[in-house]
mmCIF file of the C-alpha atoms, coordinates in Angstrom:
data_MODEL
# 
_entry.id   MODEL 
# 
loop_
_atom_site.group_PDB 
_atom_site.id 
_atom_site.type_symbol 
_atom_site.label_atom_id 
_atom_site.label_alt_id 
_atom_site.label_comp_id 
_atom_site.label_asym_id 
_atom_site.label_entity_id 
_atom_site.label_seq_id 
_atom_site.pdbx_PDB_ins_code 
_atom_site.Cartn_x 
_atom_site.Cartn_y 
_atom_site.Cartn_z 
_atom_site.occupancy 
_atom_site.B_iso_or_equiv 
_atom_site.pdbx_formal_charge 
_atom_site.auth_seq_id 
_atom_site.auth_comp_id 
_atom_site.auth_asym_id 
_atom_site.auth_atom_id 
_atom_site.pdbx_PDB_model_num 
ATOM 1   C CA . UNK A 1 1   ? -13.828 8.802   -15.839 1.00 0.00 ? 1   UNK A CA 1 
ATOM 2   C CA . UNK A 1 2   ? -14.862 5.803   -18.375 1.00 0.00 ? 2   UNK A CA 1 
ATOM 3   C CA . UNK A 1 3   ? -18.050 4.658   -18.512 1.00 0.00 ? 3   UNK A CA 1 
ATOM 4   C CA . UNK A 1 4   ? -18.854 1.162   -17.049 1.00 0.00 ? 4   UNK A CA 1 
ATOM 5   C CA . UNK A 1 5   ? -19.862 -0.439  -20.065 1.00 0.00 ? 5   UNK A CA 1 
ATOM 6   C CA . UNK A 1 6   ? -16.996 -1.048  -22.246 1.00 0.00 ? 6   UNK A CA 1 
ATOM 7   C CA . UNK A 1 7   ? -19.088 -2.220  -25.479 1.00 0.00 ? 7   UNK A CA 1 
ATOM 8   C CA . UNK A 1 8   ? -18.535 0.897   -27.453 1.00 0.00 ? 8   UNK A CA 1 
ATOM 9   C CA . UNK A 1 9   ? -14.268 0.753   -26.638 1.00 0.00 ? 9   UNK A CA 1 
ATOM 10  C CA . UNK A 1 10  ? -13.541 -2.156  -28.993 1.00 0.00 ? 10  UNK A CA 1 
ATOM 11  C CA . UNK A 1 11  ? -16.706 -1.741  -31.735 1.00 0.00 ? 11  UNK A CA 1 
ATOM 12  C CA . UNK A 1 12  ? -15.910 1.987   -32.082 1.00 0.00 ? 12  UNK A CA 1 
ATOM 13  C CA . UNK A 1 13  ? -11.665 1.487   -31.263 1.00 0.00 ? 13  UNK A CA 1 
ATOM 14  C CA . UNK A 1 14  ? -10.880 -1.935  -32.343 1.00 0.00 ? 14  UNK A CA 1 
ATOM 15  C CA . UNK A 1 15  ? -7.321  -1.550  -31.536 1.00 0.00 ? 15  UNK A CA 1 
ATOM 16  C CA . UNK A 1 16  ? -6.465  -5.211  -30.779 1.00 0.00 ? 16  UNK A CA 1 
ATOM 17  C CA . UNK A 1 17  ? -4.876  -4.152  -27.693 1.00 0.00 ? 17  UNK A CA 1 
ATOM 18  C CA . UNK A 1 18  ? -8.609  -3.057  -26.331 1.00 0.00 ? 18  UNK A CA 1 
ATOM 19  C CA . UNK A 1 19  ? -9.739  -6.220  -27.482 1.00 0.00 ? 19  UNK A CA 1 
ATOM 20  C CA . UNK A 1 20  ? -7.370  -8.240  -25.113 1.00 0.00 ? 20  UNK A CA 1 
ATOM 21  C CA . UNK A 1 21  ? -8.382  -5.693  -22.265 1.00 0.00 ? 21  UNK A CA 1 
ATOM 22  C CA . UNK A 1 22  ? -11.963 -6.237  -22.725 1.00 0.00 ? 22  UNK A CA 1 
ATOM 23  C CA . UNK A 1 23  ? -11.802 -10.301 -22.892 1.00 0.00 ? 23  UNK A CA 1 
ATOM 24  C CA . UNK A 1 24  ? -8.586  -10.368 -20.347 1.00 0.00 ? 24  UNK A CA 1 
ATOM 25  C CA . UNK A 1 25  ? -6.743  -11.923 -22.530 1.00 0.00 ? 25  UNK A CA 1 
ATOM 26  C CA . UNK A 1 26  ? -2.477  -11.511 -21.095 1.00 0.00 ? 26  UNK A CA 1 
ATOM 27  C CA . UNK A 1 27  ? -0.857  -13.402 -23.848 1.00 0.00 ? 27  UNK A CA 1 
ATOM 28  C CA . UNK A 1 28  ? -2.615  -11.170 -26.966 1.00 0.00 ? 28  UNK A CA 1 
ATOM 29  C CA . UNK A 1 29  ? -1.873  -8.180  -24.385 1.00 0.00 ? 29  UNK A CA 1 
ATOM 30  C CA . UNK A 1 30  ? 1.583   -8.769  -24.650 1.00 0.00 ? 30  UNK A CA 1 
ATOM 31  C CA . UNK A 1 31  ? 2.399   -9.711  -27.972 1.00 0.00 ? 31  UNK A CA 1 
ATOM 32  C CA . UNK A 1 32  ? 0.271   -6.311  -28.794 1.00 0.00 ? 32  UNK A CA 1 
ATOM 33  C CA . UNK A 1 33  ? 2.884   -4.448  -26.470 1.00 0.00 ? 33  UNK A CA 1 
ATOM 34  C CA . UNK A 1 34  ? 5.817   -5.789  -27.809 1.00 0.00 ? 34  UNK A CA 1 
ATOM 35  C CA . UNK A 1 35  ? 4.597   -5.605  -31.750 1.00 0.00 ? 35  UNK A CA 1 
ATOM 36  C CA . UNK A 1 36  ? 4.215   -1.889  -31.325 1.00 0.00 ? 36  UNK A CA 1 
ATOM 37  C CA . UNK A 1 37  ? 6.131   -0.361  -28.515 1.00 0.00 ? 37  UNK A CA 1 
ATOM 38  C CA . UNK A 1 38  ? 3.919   0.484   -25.196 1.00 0.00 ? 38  UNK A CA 1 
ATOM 39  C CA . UNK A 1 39  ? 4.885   4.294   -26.181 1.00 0.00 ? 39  UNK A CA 1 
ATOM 40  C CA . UNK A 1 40  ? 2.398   3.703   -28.949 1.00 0.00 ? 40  UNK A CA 1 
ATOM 41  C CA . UNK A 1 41  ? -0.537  2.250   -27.100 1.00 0.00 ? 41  UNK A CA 1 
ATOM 42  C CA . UNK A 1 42  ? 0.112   5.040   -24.425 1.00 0.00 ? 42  UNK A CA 1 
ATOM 43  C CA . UNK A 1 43  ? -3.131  7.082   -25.227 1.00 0.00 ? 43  UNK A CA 1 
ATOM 44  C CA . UNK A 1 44  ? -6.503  6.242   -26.613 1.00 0.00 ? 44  UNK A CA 1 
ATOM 45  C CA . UNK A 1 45  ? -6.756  9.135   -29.140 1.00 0.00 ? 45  UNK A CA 1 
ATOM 46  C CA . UNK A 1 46  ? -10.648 9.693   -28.745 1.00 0.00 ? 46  UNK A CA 1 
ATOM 47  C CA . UNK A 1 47  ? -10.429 9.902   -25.106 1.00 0.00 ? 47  UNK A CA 1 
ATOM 48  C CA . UNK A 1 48  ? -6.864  9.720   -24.017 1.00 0.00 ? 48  UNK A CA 1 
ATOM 49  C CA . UNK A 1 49  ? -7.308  6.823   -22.055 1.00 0.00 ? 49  UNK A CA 1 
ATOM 50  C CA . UNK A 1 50  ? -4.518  4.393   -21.190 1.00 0.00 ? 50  UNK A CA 1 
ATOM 51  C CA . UNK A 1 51  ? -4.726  0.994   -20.990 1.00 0.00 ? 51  UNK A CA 1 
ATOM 52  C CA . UNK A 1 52  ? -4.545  0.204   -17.520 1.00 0.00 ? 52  UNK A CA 1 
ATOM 53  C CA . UNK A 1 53  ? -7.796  2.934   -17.293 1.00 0.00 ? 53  UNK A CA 1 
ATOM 54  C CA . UNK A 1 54  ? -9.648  0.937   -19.050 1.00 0.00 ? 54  UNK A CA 1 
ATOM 55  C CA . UNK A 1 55  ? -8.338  -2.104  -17.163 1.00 0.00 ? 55  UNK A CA 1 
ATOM 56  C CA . UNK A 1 56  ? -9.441  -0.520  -13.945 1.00 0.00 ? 56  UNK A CA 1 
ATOM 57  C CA . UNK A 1 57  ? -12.465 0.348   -15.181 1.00 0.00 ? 57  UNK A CA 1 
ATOM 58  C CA . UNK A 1 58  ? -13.187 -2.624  -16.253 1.00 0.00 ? 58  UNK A CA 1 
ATOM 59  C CA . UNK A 1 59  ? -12.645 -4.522  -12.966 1.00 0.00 ? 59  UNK A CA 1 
ATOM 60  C CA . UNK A 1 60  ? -9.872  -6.956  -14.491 1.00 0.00 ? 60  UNK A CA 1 
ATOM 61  C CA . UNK A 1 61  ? -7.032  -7.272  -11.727 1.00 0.00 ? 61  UNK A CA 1 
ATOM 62  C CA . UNK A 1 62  ? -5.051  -9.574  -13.589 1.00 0.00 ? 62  UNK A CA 1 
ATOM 63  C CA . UNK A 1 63  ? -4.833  -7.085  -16.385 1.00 0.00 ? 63  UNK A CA 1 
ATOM 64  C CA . UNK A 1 64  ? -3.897  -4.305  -14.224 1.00 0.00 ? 64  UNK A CA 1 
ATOM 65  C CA . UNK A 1 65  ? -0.870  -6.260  -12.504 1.00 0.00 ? 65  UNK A CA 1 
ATOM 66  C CA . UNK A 1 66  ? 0.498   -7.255  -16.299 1.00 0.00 ? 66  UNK A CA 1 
ATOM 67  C CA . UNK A 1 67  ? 0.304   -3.724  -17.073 1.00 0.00 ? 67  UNK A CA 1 
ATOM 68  C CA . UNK A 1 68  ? 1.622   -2.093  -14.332 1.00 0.00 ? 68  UNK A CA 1 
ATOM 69  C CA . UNK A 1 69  ? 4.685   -4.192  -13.239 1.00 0.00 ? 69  UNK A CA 1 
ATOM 70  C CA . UNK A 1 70  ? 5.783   -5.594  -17.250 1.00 0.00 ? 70  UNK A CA 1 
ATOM 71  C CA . UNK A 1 71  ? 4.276   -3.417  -20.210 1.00 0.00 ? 71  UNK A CA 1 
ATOM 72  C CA . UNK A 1 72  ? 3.804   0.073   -18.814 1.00 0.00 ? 72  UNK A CA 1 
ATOM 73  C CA . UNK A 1 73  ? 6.780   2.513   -17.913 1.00 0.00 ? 73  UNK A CA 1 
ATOM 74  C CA . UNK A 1 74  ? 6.142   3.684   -14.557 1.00 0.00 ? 74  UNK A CA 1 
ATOM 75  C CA . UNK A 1 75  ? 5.968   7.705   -15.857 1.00 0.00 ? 75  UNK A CA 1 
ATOM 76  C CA . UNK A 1 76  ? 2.863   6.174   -18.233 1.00 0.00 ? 76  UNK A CA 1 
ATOM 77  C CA . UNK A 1 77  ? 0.792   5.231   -14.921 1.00 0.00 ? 77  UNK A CA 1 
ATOM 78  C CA . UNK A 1 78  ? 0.836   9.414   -14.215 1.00 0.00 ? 78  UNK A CA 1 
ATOM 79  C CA . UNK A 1 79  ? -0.686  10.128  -17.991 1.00 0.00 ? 79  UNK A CA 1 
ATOM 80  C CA . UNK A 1 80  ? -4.369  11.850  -17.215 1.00 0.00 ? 80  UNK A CA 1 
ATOM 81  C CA . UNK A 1 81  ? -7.460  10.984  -19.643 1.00 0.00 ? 81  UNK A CA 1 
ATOM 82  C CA . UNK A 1 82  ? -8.674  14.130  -21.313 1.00 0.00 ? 82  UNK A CA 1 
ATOM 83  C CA . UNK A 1 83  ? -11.028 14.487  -18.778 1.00 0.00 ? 83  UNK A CA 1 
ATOM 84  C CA . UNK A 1 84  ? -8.547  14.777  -16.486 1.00 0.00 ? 84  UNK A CA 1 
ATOM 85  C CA . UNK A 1 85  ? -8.026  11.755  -14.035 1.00 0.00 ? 85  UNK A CA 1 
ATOM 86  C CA . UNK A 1 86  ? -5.224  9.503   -13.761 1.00 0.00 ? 86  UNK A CA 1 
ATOM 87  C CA . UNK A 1 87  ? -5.969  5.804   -13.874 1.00 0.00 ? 87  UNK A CA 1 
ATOM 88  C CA . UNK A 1 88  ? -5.071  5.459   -9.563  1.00 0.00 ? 88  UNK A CA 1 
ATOM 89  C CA . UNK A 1 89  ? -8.252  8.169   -9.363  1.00 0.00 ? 89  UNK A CA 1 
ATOM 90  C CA . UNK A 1 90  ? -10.438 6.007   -11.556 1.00 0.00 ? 90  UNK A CA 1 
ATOM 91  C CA . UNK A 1 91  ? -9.437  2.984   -9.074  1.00 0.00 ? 91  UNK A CA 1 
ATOM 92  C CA . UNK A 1 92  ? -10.307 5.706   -6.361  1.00 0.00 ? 92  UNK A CA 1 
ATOM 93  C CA . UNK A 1 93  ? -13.416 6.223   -7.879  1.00 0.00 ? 93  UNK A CA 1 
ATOM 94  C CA . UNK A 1 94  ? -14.525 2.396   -7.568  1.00 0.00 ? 94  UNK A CA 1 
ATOM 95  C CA . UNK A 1 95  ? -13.134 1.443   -4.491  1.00 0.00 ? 95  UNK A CA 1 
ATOM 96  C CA . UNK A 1 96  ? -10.784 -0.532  -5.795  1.00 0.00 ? 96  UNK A CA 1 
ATOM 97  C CA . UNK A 1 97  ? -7.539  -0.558  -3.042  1.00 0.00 ? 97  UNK A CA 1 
ATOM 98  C CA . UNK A 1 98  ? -6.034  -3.781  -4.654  1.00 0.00 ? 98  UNK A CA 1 
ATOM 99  C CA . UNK A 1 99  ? -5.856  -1.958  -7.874  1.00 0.00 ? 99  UNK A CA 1 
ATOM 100 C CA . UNK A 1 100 ? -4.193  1.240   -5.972  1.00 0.00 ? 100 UNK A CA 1 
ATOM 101 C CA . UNK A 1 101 ? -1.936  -0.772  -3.900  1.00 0.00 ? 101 UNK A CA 1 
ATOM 102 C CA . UNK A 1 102 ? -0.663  -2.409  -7.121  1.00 0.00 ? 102 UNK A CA 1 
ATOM 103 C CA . UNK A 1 103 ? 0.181   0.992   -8.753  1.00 0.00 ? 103 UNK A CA 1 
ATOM 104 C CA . UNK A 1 104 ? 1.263   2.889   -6.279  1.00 0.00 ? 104 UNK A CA 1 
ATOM 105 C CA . UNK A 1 105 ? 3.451   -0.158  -5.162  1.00 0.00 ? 105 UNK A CA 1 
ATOM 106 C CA . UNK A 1 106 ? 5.127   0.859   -8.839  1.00 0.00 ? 106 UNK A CA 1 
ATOM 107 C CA . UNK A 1 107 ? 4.650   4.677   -8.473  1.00 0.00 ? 107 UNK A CA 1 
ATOM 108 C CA . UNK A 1 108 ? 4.165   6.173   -5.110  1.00 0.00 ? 108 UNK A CA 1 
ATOM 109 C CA . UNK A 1 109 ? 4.001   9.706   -7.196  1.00 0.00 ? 109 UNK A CA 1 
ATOM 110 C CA . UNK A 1 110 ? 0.722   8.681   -8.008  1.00 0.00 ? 110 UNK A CA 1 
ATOM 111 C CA . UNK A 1 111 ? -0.178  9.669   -4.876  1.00 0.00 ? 111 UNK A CA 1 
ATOM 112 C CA . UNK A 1 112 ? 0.242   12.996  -4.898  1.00 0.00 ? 112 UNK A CA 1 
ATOM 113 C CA . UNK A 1 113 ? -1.043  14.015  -8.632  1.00 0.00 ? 113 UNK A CA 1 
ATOM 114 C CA . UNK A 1 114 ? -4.407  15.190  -8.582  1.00 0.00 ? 114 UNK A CA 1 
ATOM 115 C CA . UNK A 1 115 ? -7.294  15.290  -11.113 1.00 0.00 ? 115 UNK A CA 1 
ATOM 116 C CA . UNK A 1 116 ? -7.712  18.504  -13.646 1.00 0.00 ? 116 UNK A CA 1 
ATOM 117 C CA . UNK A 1 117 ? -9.878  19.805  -10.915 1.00 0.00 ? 117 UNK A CA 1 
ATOM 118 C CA . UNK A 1 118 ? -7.268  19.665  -7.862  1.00 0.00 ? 118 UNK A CA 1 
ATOM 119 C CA . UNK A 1 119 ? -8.729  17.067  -6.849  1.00 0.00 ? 119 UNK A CA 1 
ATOM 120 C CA . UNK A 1 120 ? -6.265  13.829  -4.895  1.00 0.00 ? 120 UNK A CA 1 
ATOM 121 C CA . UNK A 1 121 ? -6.874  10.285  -5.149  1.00 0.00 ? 121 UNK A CA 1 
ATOM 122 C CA . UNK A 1 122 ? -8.029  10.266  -1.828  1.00 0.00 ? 122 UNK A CA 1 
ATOM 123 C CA . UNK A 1 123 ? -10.510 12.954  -1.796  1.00 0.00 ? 123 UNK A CA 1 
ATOM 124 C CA . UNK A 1 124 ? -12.208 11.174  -4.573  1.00 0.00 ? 124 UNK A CA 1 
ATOM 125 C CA . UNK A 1 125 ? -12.113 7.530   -2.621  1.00 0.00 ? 125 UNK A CA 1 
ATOM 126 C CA . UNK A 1 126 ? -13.889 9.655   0.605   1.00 0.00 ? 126 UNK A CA 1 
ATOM 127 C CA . UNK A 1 127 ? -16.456 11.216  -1.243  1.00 0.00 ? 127 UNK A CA 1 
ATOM 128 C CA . UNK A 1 128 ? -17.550 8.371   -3.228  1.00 0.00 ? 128 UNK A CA 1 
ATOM 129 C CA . UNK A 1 129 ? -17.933 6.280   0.233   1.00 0.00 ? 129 UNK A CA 1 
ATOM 130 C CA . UNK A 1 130 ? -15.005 3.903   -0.213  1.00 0.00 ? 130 UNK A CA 1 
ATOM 131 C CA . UNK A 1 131 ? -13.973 4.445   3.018   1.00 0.00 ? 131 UNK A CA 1 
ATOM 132 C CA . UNK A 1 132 ? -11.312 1.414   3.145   1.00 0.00 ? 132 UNK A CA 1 
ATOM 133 C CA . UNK A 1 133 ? -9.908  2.893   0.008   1.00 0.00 ? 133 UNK A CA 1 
ATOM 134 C CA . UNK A 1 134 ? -9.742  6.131   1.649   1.00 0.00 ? 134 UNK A CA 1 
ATOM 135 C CA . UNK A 1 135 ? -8.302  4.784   4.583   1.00 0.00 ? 135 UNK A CA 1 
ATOM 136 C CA . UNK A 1 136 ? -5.018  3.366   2.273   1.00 0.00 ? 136 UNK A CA 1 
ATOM 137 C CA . UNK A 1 137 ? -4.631  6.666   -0.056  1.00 0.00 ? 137 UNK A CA 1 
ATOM 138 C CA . UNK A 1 138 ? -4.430  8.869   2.920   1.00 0.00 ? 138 UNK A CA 1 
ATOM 139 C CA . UNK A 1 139 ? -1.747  6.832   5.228   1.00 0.00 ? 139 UNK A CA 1 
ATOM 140 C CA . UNK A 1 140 ? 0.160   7.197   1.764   1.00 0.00 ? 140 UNK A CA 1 
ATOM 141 C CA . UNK A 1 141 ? -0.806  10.954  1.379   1.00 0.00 ? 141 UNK A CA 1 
ATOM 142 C CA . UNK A 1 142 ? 2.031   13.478  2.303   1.00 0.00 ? 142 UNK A CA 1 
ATOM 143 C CA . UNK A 1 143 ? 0.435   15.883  5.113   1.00 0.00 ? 143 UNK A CA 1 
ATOM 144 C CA . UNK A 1 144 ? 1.867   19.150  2.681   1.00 0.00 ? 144 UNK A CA 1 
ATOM 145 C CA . UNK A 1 145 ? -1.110  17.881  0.132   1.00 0.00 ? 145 UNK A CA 1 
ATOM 146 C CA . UNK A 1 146 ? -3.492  18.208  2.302   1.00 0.00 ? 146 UNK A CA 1 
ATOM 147 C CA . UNK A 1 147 ? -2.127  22.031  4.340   1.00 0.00 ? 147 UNK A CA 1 
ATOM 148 C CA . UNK A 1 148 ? -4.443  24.948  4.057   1.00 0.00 ? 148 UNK A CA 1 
ATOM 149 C CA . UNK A 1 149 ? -1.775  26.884  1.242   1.00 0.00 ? 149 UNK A CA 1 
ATOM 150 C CA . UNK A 1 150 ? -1.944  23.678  -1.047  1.00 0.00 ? 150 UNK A CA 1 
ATOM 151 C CA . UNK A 1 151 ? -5.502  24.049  -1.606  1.00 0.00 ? 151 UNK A CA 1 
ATOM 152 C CA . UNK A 1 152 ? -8.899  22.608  -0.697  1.00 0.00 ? 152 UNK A CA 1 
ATOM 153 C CA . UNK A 1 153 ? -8.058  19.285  -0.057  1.00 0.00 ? 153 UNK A CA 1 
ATOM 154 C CA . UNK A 1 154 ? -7.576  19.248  3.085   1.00 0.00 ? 154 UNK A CA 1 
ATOM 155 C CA . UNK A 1 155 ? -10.797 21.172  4.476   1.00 0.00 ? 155 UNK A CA 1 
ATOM 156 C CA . UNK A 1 156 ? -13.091 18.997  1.894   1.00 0.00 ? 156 UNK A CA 1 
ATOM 157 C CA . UNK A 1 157 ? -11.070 15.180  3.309   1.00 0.00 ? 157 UNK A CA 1 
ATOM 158 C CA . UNK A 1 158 ? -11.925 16.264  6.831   1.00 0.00 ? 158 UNK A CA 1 
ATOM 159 C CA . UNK A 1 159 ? -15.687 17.785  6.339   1.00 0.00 ? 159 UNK A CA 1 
ATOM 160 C CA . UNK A 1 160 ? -16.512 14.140  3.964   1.00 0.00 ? 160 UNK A CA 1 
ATOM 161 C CA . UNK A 1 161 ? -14.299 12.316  6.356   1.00 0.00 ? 161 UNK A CA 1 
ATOM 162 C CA . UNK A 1 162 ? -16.967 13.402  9.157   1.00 0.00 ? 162 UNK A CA 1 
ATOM 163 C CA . UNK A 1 163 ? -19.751 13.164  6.796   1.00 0.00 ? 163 UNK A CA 1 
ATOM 164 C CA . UNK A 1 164 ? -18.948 9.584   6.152   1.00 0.00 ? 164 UNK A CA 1 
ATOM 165 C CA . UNK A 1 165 ? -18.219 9.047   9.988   1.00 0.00 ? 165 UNK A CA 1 
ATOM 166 C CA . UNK A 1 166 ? -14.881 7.996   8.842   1.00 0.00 ? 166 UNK A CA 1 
ATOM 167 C CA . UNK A 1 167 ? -13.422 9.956   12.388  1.00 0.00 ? 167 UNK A CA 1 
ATOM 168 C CA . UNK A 1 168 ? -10.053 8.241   12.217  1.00 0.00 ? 168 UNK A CA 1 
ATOM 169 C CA . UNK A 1 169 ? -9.266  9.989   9.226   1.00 0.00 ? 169 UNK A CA 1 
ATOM 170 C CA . UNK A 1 170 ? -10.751 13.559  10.682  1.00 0.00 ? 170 UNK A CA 1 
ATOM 171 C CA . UNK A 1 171 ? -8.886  13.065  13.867  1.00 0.00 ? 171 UNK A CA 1 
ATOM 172 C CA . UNK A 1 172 ? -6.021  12.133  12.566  1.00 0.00 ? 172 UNK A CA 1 
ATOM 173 C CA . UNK A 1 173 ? -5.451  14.746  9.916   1.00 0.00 ? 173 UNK A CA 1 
ATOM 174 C CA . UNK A 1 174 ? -6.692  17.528  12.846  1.00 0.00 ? 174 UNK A CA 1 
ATOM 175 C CA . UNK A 1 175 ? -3.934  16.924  14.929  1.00 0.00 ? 175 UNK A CA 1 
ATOM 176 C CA . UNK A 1 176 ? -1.655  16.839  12.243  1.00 0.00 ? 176 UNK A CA 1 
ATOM 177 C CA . UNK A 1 177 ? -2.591  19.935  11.040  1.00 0.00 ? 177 UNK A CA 1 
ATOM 178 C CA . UNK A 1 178 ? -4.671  21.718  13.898  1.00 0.00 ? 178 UNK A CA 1 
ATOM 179 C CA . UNK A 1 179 ? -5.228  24.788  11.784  1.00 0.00 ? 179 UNK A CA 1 
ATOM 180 C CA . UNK A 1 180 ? -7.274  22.979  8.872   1.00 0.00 ? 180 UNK A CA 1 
ATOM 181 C CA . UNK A 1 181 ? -10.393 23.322  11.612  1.00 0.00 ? 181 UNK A CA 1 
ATOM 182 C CA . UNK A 1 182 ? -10.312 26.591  10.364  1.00 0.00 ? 182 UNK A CA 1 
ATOM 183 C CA . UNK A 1 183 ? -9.562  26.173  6.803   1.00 0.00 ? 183 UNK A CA 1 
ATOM 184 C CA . UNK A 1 184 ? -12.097 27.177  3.492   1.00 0.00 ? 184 UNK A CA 1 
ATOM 185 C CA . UNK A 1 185 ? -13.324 24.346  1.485   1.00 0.00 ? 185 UNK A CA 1 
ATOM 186 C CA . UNK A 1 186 ? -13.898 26.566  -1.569  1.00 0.00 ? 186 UNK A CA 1 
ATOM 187 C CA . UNK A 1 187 ? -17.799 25.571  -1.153  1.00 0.00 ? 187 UNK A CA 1 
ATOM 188 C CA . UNK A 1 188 ? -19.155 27.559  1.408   1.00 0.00 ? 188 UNK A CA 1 
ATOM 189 C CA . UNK A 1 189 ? -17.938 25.638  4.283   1.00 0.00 ? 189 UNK A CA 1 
ATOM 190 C CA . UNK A 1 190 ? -15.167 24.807  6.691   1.00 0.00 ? 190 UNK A CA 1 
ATOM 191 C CA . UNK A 1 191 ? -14.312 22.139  8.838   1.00 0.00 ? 191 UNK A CA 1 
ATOM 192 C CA . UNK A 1 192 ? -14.886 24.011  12.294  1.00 0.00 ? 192 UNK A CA 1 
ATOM 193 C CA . UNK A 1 193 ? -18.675 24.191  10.569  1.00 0.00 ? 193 UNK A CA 1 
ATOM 194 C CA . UNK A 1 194 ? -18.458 20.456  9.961   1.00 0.00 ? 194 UNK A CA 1 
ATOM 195 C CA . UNK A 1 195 ? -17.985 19.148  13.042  1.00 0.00 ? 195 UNK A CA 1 
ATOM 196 C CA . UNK A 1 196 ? -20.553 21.664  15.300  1.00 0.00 ? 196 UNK A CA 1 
ATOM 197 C CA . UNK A 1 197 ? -23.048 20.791  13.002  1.00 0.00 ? 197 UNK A CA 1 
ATOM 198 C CA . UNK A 1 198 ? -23.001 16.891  13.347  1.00 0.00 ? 198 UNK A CA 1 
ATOM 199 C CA . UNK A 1 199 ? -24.506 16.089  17.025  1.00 0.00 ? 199 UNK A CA 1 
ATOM 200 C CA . UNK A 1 200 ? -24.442 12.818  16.919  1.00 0.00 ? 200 UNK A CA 1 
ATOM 201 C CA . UNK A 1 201 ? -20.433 12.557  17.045  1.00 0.00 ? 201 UNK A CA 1 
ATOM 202 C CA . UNK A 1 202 ? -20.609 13.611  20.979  1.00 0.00 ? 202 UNK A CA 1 
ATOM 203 C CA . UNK A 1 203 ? -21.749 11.438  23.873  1.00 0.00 ? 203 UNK A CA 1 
ATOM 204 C CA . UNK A 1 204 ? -24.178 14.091  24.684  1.00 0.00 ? 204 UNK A CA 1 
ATOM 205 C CA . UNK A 1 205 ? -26.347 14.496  21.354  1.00 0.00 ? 205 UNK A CA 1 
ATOM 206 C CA . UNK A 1 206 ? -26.223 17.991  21.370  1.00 0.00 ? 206 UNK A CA 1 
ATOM 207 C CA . UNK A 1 207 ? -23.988 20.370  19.105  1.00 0.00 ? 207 UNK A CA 1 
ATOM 208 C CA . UNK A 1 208 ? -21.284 22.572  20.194  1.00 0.00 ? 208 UNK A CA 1 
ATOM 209 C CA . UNK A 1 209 ? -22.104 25.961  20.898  1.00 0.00 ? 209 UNK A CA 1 
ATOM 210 C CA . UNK A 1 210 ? -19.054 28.422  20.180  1.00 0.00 ? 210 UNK A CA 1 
# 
């Protein structure tokens, strides 16, 4: 993920192209883009960062949209930082669903490709509390993501889904997939756990006794 303050980008990397990113400037943006090819401007070589993840980062919309439906190829909107997120989970990271809608209107791949961890764009909206954002990844989500035999997603969206009292998103994805109530997070917990332990999701206060 990139840090907030993007100071250090264009005094350390003064590529012109992170100079029109930083100051949201389209027309420099473009001429940079068409100078040099977009295959060259494709990765940051310190970090691996593309331009539309520092875009995101950054919080410039505007920026984002010239990127994503004129400069970039939509297989360059899947390239991962060297830390291992792809610029839709740095938008998931910040809550920022106009940014996602944008690139997954482009790529609805996105979706689907996780961080270097495993983990999906909307497992990292849910546990950062951008519950709206959350809300959008997963009606875009395919249920296979999120089964038991694909991994942890799953287990961990419903136990933060319940944490964050987000229960459309629990409910939902339990009867969609019944059997994830019984289904490892890899941390020590499962979903059937989740729910008994939060009383205050039941009319009578008290938890459920199994």
């Amino acid at each position: 993920m990139i840090r907030k303050d993007l100071d250090w980008v264009y005094t350390v990397h003064s590529y012109p192209f992170l100079l029109s990113l930083a100051r949201v400037e389209i027309g420099p943006l473009r001429r940079n883009f068409s100078r040099v090819g977009p295959m060259q401007w494709a990765r940051e070589s310190h970090t691996g960062y593309t331009a539309l993840h520092i875009a995101v980062a950054a919080g410039h919309f505007r920026v984002v949209d010239e990127l994503v439906k004129k400069l970039m190829p939509e297989q360059n909107l899947e390239t991962l930082d060297y830390d291992g997120f792809s610029a839709l989970t740095e938008a998931a990271v910040g809550g920022k669903k106009t940014m996602a809608q944008c690139m997954l209107c482009k790529n609805e791949k996105l979706i689907s490709i996780a961080s270097s961890a495993g983990i999906l764009p909307v497992n990292t909206a849910i546990s950062f509390g951008h519950t709206e954002t959350a809300r959008y990844l997963y009606s875009l989500t395919p249920l296979e993501d999120l089964m038991p035999e694909s991994g942890y997603n799953g287990a961990n969206l419903f136990i933060d889904a319940i944490s964050a009292g987000t229960l459309d998103i629990a409910l939902d994805l339990l009867q969609r997939c019944p059997r994830l109530i019984f289904a490892y997070n890899g941390f020590g917990n499962y979903p059937l756990v989740a729910l008994a332990s939060t009383p205050h999701l039941f009319p009578s206060g008290s938890r459920l006794v199994f």
